[in-house]
MARVEX-463121 format. One record per residue (C-alpha): x negated, y, z negated; residue in one letter. Coordinates in steps of 0.2 Angstrom, whole numbers, plus 5000, padded with zeros to 4 digits. Layout:
// MARVEX-463121
+------+------+------+---+
|   xx |   yy |   zz | r |
+------+------+------+---+
|    X |    Y |    Z | A |
...
+------+------+------+---+
//
This chain:
// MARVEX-463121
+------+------+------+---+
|   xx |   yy |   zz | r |
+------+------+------+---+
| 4936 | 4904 | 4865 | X |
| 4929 | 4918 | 4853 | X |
| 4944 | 4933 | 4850 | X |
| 4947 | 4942 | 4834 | X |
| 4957 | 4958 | 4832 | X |
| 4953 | 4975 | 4837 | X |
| 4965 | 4993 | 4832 | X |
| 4968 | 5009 | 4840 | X |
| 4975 | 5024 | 4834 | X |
| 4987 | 5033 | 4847 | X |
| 4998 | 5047 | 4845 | X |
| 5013 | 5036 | 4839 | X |
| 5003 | 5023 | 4828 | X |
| 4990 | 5011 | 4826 | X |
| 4991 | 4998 | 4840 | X |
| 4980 | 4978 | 4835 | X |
| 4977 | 4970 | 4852 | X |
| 4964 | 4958 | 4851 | X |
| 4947 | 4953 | 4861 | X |
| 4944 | 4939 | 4874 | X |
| 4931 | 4937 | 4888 | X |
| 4922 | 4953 | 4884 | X |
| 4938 | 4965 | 4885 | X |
| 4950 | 4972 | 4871 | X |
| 4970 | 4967 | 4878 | X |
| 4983 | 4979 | 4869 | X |
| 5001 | 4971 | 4878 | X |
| 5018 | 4979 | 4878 | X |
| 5014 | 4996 | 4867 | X |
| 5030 | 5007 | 4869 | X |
| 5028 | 5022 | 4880 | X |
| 5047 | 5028 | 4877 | X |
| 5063 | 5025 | 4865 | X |
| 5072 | 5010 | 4872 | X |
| 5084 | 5013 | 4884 | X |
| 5098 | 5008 | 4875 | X |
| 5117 | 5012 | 4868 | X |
| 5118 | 5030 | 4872 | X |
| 5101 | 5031 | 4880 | X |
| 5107 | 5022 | 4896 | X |
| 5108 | 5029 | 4910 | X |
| 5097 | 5043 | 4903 | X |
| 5081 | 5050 | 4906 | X |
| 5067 | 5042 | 4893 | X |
| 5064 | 5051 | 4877 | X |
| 5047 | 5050 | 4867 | X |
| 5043 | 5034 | 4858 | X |
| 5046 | 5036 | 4840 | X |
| 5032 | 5034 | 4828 | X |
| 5030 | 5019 | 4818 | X |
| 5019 | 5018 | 4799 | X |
| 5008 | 5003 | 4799 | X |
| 5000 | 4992 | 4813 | X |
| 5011 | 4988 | 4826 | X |
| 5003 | 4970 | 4834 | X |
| 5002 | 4971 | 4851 | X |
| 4996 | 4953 | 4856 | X |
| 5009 | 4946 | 4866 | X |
| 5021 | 4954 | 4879 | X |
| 5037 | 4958 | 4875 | X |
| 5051 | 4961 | 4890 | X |
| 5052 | 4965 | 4908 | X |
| 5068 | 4972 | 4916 | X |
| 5082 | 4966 | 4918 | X |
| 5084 | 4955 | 4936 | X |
| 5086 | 4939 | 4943 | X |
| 5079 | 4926 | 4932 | X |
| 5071 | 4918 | 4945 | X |
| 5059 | 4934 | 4948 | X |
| 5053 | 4932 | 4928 | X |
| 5043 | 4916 | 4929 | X |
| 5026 | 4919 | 4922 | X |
| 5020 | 4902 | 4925 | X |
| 5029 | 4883 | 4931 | X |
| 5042 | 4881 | 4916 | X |
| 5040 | 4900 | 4908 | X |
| 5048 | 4916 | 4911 | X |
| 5048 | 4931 | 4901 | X |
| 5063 | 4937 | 4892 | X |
| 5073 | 4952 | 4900 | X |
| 5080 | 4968 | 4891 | X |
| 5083 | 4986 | 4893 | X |
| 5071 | 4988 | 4881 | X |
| 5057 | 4987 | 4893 | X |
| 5048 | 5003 | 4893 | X |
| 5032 | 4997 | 4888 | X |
| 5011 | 4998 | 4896 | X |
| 4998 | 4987 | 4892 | X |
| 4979 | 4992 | 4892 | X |
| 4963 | 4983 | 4895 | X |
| 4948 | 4991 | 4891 | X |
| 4930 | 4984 | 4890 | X |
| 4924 | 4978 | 4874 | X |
| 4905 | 4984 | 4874 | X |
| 4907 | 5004 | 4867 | X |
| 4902 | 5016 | 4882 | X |
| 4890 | 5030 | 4883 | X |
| 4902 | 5040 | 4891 | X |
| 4922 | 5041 | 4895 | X |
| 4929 | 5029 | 4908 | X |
| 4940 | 5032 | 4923 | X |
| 4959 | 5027 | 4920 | X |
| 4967 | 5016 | 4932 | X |
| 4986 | 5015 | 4931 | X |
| 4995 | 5001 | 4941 | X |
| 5014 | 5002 | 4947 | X |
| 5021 | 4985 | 4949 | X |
| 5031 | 4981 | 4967 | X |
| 5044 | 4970 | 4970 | X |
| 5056 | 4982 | 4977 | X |
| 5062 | 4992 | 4966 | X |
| 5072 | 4976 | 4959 | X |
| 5060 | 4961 | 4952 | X |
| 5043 | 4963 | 4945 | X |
| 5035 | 4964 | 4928 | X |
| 5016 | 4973 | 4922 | X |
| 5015 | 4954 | 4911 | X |
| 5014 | 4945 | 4929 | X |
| 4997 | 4935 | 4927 | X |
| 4988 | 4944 | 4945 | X |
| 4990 | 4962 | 4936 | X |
| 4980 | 4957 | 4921 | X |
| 4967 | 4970 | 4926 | X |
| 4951 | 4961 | 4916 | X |
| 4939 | 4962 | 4929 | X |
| 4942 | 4980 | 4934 | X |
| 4940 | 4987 | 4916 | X |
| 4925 | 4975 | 4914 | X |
| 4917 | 4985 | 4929 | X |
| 4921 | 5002 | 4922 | X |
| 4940 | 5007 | 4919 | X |
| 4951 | 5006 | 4905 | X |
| 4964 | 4997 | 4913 | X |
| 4985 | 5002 | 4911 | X |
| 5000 | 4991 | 4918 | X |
| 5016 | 5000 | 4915 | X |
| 5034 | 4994 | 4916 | X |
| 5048 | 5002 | 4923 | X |
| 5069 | 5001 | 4923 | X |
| 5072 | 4992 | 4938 | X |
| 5088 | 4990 | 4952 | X |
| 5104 | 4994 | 4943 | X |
| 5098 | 5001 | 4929 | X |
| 5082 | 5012 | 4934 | X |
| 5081 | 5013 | 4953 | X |
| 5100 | 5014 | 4960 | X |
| 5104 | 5033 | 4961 | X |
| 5119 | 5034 | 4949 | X |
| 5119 | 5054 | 4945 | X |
| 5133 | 5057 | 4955 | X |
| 5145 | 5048 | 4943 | X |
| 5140 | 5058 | 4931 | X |
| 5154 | 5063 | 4919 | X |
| 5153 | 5078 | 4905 | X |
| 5157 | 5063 | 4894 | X |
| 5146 | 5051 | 4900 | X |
| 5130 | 5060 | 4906 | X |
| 5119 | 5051 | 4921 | X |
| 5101 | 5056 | 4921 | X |
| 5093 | 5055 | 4942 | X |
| 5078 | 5044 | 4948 | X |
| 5076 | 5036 | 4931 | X |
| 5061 | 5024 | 4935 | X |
| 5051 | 5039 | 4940 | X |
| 5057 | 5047 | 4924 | X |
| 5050 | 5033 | 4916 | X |
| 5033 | 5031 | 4926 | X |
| 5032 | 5051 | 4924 | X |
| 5032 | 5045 | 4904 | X |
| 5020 | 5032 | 4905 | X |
| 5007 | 5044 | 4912 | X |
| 5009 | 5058 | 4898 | X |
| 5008 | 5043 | 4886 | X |
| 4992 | 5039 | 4895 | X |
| 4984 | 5058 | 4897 | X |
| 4989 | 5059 | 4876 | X |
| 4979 | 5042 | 4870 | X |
| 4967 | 5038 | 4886 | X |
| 4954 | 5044 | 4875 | X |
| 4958 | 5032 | 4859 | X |
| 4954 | 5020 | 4871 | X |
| 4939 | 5026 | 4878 | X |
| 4947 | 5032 | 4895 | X |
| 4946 | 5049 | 4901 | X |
| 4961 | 5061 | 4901 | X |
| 4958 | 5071 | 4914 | X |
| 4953 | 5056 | 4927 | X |
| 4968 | 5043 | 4931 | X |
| 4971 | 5038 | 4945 | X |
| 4987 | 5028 | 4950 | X |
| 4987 | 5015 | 4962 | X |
| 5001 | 5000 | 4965 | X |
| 5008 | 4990 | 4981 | X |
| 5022 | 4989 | 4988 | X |
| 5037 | 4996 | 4981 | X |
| 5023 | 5001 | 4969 | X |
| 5014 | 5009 | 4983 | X |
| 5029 | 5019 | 4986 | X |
| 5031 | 5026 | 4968 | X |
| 5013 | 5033 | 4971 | X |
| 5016 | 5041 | 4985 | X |
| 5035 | 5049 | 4977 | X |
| 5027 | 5053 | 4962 | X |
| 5014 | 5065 | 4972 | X |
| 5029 | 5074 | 4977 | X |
| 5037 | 5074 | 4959 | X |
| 5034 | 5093 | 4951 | X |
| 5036 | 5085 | 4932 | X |
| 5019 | 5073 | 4936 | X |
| 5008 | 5088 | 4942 | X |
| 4991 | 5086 | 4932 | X |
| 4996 | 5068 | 4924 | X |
| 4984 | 5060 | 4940 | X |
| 4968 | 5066 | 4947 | X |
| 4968 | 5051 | 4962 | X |
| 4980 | 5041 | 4970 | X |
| 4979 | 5022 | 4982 | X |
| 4996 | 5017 | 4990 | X |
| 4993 | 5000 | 4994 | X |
| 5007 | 4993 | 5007 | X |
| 5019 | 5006 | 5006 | X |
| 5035 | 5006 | 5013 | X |
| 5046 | 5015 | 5026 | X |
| 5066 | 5017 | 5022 | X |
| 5065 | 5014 | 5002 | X |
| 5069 | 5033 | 5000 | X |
| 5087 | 5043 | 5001 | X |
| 5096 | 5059 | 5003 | X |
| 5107 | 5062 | 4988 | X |
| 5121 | 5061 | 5001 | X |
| 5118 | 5042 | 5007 | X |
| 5114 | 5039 | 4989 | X |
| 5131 | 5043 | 4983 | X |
| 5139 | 5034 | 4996 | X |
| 5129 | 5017 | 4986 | X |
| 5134 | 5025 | 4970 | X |
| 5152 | 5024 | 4975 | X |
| 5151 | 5007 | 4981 | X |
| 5142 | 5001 | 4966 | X |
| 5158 | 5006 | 4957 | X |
| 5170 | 4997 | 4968 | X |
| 5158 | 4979 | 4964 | X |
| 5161 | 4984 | 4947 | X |
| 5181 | 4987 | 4951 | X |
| 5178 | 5007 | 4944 | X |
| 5187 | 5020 | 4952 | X |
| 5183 | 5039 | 4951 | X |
| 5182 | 5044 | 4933 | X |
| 5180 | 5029 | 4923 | X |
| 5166 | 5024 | 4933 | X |
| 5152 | 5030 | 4923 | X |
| 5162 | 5023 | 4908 | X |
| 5163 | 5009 | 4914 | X |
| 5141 | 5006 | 4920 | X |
| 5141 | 5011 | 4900 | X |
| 5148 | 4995 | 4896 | X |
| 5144 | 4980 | 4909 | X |
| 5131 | 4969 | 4905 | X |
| 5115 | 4971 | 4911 | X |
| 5115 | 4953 | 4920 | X |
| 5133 | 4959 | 4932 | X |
| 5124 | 4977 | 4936 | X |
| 5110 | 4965 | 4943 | X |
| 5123 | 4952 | 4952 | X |
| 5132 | 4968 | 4959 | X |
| 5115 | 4976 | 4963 | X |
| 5115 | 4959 | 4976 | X |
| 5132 | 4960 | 4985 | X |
| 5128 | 4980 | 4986 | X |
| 5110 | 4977 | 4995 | X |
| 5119 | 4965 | 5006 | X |
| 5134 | 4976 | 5011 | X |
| 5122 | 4993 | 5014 | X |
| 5112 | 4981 | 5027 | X |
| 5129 | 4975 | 5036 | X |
| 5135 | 4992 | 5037 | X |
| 5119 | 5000 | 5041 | X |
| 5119 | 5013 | 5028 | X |
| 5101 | 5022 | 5034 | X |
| 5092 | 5018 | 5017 | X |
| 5090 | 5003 | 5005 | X |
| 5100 | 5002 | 4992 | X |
| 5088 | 5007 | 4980 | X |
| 5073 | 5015 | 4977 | X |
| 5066 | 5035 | 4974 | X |
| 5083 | 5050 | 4980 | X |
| 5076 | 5068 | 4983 | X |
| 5089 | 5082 | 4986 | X |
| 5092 | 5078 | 4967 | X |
| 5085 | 5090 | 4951 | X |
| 5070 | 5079 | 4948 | X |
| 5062 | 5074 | 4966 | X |
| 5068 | 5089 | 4975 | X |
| 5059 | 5083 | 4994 | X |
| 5056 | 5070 | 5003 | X |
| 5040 | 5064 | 4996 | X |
| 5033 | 5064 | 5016 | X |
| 5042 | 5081 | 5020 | X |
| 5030 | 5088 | 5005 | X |
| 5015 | 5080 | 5007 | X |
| 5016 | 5086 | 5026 | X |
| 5023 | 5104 | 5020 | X |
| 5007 | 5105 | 5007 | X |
| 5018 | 5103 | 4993 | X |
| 5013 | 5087 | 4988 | X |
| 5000 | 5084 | 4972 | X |
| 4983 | 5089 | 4983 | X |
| 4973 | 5075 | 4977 | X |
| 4962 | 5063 | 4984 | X |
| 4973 | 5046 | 4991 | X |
| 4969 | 5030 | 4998 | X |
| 4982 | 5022 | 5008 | X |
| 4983 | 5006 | 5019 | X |
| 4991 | 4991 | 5024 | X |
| 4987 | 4972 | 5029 | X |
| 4984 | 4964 | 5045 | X |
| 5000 | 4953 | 5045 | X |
| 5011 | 4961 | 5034 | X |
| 5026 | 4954 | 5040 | X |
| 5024 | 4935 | 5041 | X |
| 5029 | 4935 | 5021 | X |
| 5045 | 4938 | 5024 | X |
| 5050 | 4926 | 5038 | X |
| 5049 | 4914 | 5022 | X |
| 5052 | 4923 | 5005 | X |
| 5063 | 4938 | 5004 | X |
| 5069 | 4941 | 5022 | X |
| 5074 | 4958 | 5019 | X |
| 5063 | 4962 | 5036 | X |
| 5070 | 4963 | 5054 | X |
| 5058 | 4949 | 5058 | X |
| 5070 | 4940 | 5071 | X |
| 5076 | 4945 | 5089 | X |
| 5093 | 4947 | 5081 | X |
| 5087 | 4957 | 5068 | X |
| 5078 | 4969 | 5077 | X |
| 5092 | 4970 | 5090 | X |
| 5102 | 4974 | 5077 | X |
| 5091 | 4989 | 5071 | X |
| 5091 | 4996 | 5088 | X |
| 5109 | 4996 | 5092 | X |
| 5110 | 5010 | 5081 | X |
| 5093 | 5019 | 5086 | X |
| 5094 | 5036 | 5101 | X |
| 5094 | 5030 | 5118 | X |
| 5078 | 5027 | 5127 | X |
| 5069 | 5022 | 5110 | X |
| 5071 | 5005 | 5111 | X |
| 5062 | 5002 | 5127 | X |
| 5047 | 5014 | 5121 | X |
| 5046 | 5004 | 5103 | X |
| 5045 | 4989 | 5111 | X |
| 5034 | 4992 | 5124 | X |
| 5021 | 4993 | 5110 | X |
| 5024 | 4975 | 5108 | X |
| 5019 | 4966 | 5123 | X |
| 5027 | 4949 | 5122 | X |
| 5045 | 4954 | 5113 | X |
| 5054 | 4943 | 5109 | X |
| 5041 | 4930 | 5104 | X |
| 5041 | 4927 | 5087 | X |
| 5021 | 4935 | 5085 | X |
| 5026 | 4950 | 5091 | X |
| 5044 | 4952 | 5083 | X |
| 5036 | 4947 | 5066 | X |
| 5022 | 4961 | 5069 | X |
| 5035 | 4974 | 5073 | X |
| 5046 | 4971 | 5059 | X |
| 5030 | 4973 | 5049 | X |
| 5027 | 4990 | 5058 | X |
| 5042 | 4996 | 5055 | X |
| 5044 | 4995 | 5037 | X |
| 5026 | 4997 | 5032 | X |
| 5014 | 5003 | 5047 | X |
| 5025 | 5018 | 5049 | X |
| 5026 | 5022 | 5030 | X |
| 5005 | 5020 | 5032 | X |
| 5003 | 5030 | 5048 | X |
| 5016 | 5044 | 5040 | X |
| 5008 | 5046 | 5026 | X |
| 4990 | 5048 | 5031 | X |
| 4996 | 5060 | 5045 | X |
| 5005 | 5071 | 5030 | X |
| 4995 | 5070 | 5016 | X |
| 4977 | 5072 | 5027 | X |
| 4982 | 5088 | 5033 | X |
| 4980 | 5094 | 5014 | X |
| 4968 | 5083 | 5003 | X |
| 4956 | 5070 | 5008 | X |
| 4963 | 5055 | 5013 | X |
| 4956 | 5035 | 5018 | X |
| 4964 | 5023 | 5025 | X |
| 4960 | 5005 | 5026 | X |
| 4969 | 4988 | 5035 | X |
| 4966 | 4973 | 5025 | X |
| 4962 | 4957 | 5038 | X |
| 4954 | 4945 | 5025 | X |
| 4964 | 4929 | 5021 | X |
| 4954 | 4913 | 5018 | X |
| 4957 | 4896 | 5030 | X |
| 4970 | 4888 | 5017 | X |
| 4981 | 4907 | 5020 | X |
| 4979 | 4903 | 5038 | X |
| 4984 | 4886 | 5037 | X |
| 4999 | 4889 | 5029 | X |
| 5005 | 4902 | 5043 | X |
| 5003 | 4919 | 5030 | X |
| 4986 | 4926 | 5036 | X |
| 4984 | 4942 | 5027 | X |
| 5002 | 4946 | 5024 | X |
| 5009 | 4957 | 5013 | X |
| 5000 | 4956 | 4995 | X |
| 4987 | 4946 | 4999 | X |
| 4975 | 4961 | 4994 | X |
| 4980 | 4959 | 4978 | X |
| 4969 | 4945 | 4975 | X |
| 4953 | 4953 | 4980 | X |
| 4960 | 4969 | 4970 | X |
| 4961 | 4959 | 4953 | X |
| 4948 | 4947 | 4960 | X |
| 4962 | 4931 | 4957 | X |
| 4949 | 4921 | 4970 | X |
| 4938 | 4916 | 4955 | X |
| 4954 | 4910 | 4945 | X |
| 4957 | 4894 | 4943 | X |
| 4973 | 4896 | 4954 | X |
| 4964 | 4908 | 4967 | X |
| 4949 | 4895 | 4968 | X |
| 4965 | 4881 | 4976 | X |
| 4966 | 4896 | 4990 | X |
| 4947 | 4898 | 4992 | X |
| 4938 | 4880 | 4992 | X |
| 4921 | 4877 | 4998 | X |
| 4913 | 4890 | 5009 | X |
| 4928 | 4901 | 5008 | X |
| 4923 | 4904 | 4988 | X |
| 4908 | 4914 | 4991 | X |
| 4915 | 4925 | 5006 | X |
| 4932 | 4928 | 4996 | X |
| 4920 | 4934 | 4981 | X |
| 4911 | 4944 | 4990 | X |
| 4926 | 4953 | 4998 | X |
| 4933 | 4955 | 4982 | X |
| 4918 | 4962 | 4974 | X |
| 4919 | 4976 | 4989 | X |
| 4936 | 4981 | 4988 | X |
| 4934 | 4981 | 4969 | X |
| 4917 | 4991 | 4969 | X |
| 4928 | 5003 | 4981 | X |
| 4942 | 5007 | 4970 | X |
| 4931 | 5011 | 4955 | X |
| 4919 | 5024 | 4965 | X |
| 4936 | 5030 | 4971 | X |
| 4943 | 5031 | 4953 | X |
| 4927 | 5039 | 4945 | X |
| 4922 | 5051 | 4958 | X |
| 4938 | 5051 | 4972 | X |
| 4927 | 5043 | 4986 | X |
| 4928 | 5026 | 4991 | X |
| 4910 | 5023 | 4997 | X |
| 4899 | 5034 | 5010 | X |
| 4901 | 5024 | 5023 | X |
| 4920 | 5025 | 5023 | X |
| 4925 | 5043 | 5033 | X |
| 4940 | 5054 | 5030 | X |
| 4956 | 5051 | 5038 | X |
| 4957 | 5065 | 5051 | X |
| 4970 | 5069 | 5066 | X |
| 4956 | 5067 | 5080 | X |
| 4946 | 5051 | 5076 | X |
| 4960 | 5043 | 5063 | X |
| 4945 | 5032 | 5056 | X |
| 4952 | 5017 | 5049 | X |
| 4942 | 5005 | 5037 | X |
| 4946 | 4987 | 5040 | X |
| 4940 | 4975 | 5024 | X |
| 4937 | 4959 | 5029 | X |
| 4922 | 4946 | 5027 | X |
| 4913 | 4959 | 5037 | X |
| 4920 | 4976 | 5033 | X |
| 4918 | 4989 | 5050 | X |
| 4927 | 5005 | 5053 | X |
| 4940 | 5006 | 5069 | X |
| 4946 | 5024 | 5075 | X |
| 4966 | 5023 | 5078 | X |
| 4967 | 5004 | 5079 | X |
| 4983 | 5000 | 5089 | X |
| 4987 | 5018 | 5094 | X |
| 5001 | 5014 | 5103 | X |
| 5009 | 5006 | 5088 | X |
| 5007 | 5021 | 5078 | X |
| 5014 | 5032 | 5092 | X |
| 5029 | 5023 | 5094 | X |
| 5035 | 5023 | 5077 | X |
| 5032 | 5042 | 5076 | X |
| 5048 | 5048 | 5080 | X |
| 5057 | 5035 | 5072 | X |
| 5065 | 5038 | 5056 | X |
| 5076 | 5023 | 5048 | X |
| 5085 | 5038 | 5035 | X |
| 5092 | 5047 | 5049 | X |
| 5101 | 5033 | 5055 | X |
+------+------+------+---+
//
């Protein structure tokens, strides 16, 4: 395999990546100081500025979570630090007429696994079709995403919403050396899925990221993954106890434990805030706080959001993922039950009644899949369409192997037409015989999408504007159509419903 060296000079330094299959690969250039010693628990300062080359050939750390979350392959997993705050670009090798859109993924994993190195984010064949390509990391769970502010001491200072901080950095970084790299400034667009999805749609409603994005796509986002600073000082107290802090010496006390018992601790507290029914995940964006002053839906409906163009959507069966991996989804009678038992009377009966068949296990495994991420989609396009244009998609392709195995097109699973992982050697296990040339095709659609999207903010002509009388929906599958208001009744049931007042 041909590859030899190629340099950039960025704001900090000159950056050597090096060239394979007809793209240039820069991994793990630092967008920040290291979050270290003093620096924990602190919003991110600039990177420092280095003499010489920097080599940028291999990636470096993720964040610091369960091991088991790192593996980058059978037998390898990346190495963890709090020195994490690092983006990779991939831009295409052949020199271009004119500057390329820049496409900026967030990672998912929520808010508490995940890594920009993962092998399905490698971005290649989007920046071979016309992007300079950036996959940014982020502090994760304890140390980036639990809302610690309110331990804050004079002593020991305790910045809020880190990770946005950090992804808020990654984007200036971008906007000051998009152009080294042949990108264009002044056309980013940020896209990610899952918990990903939901640090797009917070950071259109974070002041300190106006003008850092021109687009935005929220693939998958998710209901109940945002808090008031009220709920969030509750976790922030009981994060302490696991640690056996008490009032003061609590913040001292974060200072000091190492990273691997914030993230055991981070378990046990995710654990006790579903018990006890808290009205949030542990973890995840806080408004009411001196960075992220809104609710990111409360803005986007209020029109005091980032106005720009958005694609947002979700997958057909979102939810049949977590009845194996991850069951953090009320997917169960039980579950769902539970979930109710604190919900206003008379709710209940009207949610399920969109569910015909409750309690089977299709129509509980389609509901908790509502619940967490149809009723983040459908908010979200109500709110944000009001003020910018907005498209919306549902995702129903998933080859015979996905639907042998019981997933379907579960959560993620657009992913793999997104980075086109079908014509992998590992995507081509889930796309054998006549599948191949469907699953290629479907990729080449969604990808061909997301570029026109990212170049000129519409996603192809034939995909209409989300509005409140028609709610035009385009479903991608082997053969793409577009629905108005598919499962109305869905939608309407969950409109009501909001899991942070409980």
């Amino acid at each position: 395999m041909h590859e030899h060296t190629v340099r950039v000079k960025t704001a900090s330094g000159v950056v050597e990546g090096f060239t394979r299959d007809g793209v240039h690969r820069w991994r793990s250039i630092p967008y920040a100081k290291p979050p270290v010693g003093a620096l924990r628990y602190r919003a991110p300062q600039p990177v420092r500025p280095w003499s010489g080359v920097r080599h940028c050939h291999g990636f470096g750390y993720c964040a610091p979570q369960q091991r088991m979350y790192t593996i980058l392959r059978p037998g390898k997993y990346q190495p963890m630090s709090e020195d994490c705050l690092t983006l990779n670009v991939v831009a295409p090798a052949r020199p271009q007429a004119e500057r390329l859109p820049v496409m900026v993924f967030i990672h998912g994993g929520g808010y508490m696994l995940g890594s920009s190195a993962t092998p399905i984010y490698d971005g290649a064949s989007l920046a071979r079709k016309g992007c300079v390509y950036v996959s940014v990391n982020y502090r994760l769970g304890p140390l980036g995403c639990l809302e610690l502010s309110s331990l804050s001491t004079p002593g020991t200072p305790i910045d809020d919403n880190l990770f946005l901080r950090d992804l808020v950095m990654a984007l200036r970084w971008v906007r000051d050396n998009a152009e080294a790299f042949g990108g264009d400034p002044d056309n980013v667009t940020i896209f990610g899925e899952s918990a990903g999805a939901h640090a797009v749609g917070t950071l259109l409603a974070t002041p300190d990221a106006d003008g850092l994005f021109a687009r935005a796509i929220a693939q998958s986002p998710s209901s109940g993954m945002t808090r008031g600073a009220d709920i969030a000082e509750q976790y922030a107290q009981r994060f302490a106890r696991q640690l056996g802090a008490e009032g003061r010496d609590a913040a001292e006390v974060l200072m000091r434990t190492r990273p691997a018992d914030l993230v055991n601790a981070l378990e046990h507290l995710i654990l006790e805030g579903q018990r006890d029914m808290l009205g949030a995940f542990a973890i995840g964006p806080t408004y009411g706080t001196e960075y992220l002053p809104l609710d990111p839906v409360e803005a986007m409906r209020t029109g005091r959001a980032h106005r720009v163009p958005l694609i947002v959507g979700t997958n057909a069966d979102e939810g049949r993922l977590f009845t194996r991996f991850l069951k953090l989804l009320p997917t169960t009678e039980t579950a769902i039950e539970r979930l109710f038992s604190q919900a206003e009377p008379g709710e209940r009966e009207r949610i399920l009644a969109a569910y015909p068949g409750y309690p089977n296990s299709a129509a509980c495994v389609r509901l908790g899949g509502d619940f967490i991420f149809g009723s983040a989609m459908w908010q979200i396009a109500q709110a944000h369409s009001r003020h910018a244009p907005t498209h919306v998609y549902r995702y129903d392709y998933a080859t015979r192997a996905l639907h042998l195995t019981g997933l379907g097109a579960t959560h993620a699973m657009e992913l793999l037409a997104v980075f086109d992982v079908y014509r992998s050697r590992f995507g081509r296990l889930l796309a054998a015989g006549v599948d191949a040339r469907t699953a290629g095709k479907v990729s080449d659609d969604i990808q061909a999408r997301w570029l026109a999207f990212a170049a000129q903010g519409v996603p192809g002509e034939d995909w209409p504007r989300y509005d409140h009388d028609e709610r035009p929906v385009m479903v991608l599958d082997r053969r793409r159509r577009v629905e108005y208001d598919p499962h109305a009744e869905r939608r309407q049931a969950w409109e009501t419903f909001s899991l942070a007042s409980r």
